[in-house]
Structures are given as C-alpha cells and as structure tokens.
C-alpha positions as CSV (number, residue, x, y, z in Angstrom):
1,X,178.0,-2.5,168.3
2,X,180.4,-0.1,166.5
3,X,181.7,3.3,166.9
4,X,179.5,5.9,165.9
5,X,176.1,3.9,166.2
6,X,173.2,5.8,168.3
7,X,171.7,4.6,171.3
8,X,168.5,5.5,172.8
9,X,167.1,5.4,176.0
10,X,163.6,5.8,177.5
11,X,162.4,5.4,174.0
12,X,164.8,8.5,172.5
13,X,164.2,10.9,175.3
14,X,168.3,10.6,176.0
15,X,170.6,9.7,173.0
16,X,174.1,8.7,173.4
17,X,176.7,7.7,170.5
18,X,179.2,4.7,170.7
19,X,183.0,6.0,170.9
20,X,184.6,2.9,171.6
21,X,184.1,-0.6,171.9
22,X,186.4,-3.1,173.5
23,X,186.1,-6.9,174.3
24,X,185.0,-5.9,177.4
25,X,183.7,-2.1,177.8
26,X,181.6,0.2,175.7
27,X,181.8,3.6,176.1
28,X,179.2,6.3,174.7
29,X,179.1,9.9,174.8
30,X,175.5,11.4,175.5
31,X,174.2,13.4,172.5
32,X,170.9,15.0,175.2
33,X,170.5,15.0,178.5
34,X,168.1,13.5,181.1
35,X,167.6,11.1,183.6
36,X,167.4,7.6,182.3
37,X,165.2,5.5,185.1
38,X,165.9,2.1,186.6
39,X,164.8,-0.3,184.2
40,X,164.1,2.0,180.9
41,X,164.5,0.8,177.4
42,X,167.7,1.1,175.2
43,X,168.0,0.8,171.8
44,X,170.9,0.1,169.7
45,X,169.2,2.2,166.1
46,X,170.0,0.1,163.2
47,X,170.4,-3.2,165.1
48,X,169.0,-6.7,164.4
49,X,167.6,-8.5,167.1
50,X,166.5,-11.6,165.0
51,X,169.2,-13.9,166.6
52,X,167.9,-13.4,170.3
53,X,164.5,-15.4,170.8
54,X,161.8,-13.5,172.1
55,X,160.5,-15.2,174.5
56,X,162.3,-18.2,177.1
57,X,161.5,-21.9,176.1
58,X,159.6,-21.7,179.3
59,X,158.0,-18.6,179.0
60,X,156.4,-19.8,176.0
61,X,155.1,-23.2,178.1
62,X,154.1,-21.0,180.8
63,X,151.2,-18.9,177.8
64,X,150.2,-22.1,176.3
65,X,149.4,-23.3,179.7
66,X,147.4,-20.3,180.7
67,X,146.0,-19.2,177.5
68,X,144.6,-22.5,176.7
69,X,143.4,-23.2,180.1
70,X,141.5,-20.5,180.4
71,X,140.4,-20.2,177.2
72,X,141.7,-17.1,175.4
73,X,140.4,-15.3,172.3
74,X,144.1,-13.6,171.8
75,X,147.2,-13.2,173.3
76,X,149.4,-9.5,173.1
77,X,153.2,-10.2,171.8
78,X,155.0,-7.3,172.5
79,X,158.4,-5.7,170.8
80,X,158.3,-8.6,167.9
81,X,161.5,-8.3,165.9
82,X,160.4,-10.3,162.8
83,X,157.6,-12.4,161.4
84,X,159.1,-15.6,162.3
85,X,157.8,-14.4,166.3
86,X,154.6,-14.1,165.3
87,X,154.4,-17.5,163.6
88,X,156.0,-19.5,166.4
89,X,153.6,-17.9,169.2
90,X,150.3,-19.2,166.2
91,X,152.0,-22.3,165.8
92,X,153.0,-23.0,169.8
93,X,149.3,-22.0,170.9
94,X,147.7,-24.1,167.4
95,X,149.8,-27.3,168.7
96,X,147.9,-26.8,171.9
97,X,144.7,-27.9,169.8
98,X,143.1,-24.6,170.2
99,X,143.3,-21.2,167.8
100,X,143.7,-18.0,169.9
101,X,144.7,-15.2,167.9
102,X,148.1,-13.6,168.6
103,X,148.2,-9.5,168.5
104,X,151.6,-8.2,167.7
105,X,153.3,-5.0,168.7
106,X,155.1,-4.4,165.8
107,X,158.7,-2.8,166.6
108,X,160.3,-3.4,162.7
109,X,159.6,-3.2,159.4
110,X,161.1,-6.7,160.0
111,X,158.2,-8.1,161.6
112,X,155.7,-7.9,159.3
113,X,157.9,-9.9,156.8
C-alpha cells in the first residue's frame, strides 16, 4: 500500500485515499461519506491478491469432504483472484476420484487467465 492508492468499502459506496503509510499505521482520508458496516468489504483498487491463498489448507479438506460425500454436481468459488484458484479447487475435488464442476465468481481480469 502506497500514498495515493484508493480504497473502497462496501463495494465503493465510501472511498478513501491512502496519505501515509508507516511500518505500523496507515492513514486515509475519505474521498465520500457514509457508514461503512461491521464486517463490509475493502478493497485496495489496483492491488494483487495472487500471493494470499484463497482458501485455508483446511477449508479446502473441509469441501472435498462435503462435496464428495454428498455428491455434488458443482461447488460456487467466490472472489477468485486468478486462474491458478480455479484449477486447484478442479484439481483438489478430481483427486477425490470424483468431477464436480467448480463455478467461479470472477473478481479480476486475472482470473480468467
């Protein structure tokens, strides 16, 4: 995060802009006003998320378990960053022995990469 880069909250119903950033504080300045709810979304516009997995190690166990088990057509992935999330979910649920389609909300151009 740098000065000047836009963040959004409750999917761009407030915006804010960075003004500084130190090791351990950020502060912004809000561009709109509003109330921004417990627990909204914030995004950071022009950042890549690739290096943070999407899901937990376990939370990937924990939908191969259920989805097979109870025999799923498809799964919904939601806010995949890239391709790559896509691909592990297919190939996760495939080394389970059984194909259940994943469907992907797309949040990049990234993700269909």
């Amino acid at each position: 995060m740098r000065p000047n880069d836009t963040l959004t909250f409750d999917n761009g119903k407030v915006t804010a802009m960075v003004t500084e950033v130190d090791i351990d504080e950020i502060k912004i300045e809000f561009k709109t006003s509003g109330v921004i709810r417990d627990n909204c979304p914030v995004k950071l516009s022009g950042a890549k998320y690739g290096m943070l997995p999407l899901l937990k190690p376990e939370d990937v166990e924990d939908i191969k378990d259920i989805a097979c088990k109870h025999r799923f057509d498809y799964i919904c992935l939601p806010c995949t960053q890239t391709g790559k999330d896509i691909q592990e979910m297919k190939l996760s649920l495939t080394a389970k022995g059984q194909f259940i389609s994943v469907l992907a909300k797309i949040d990049t151009v990234e993700a269909i990469h």
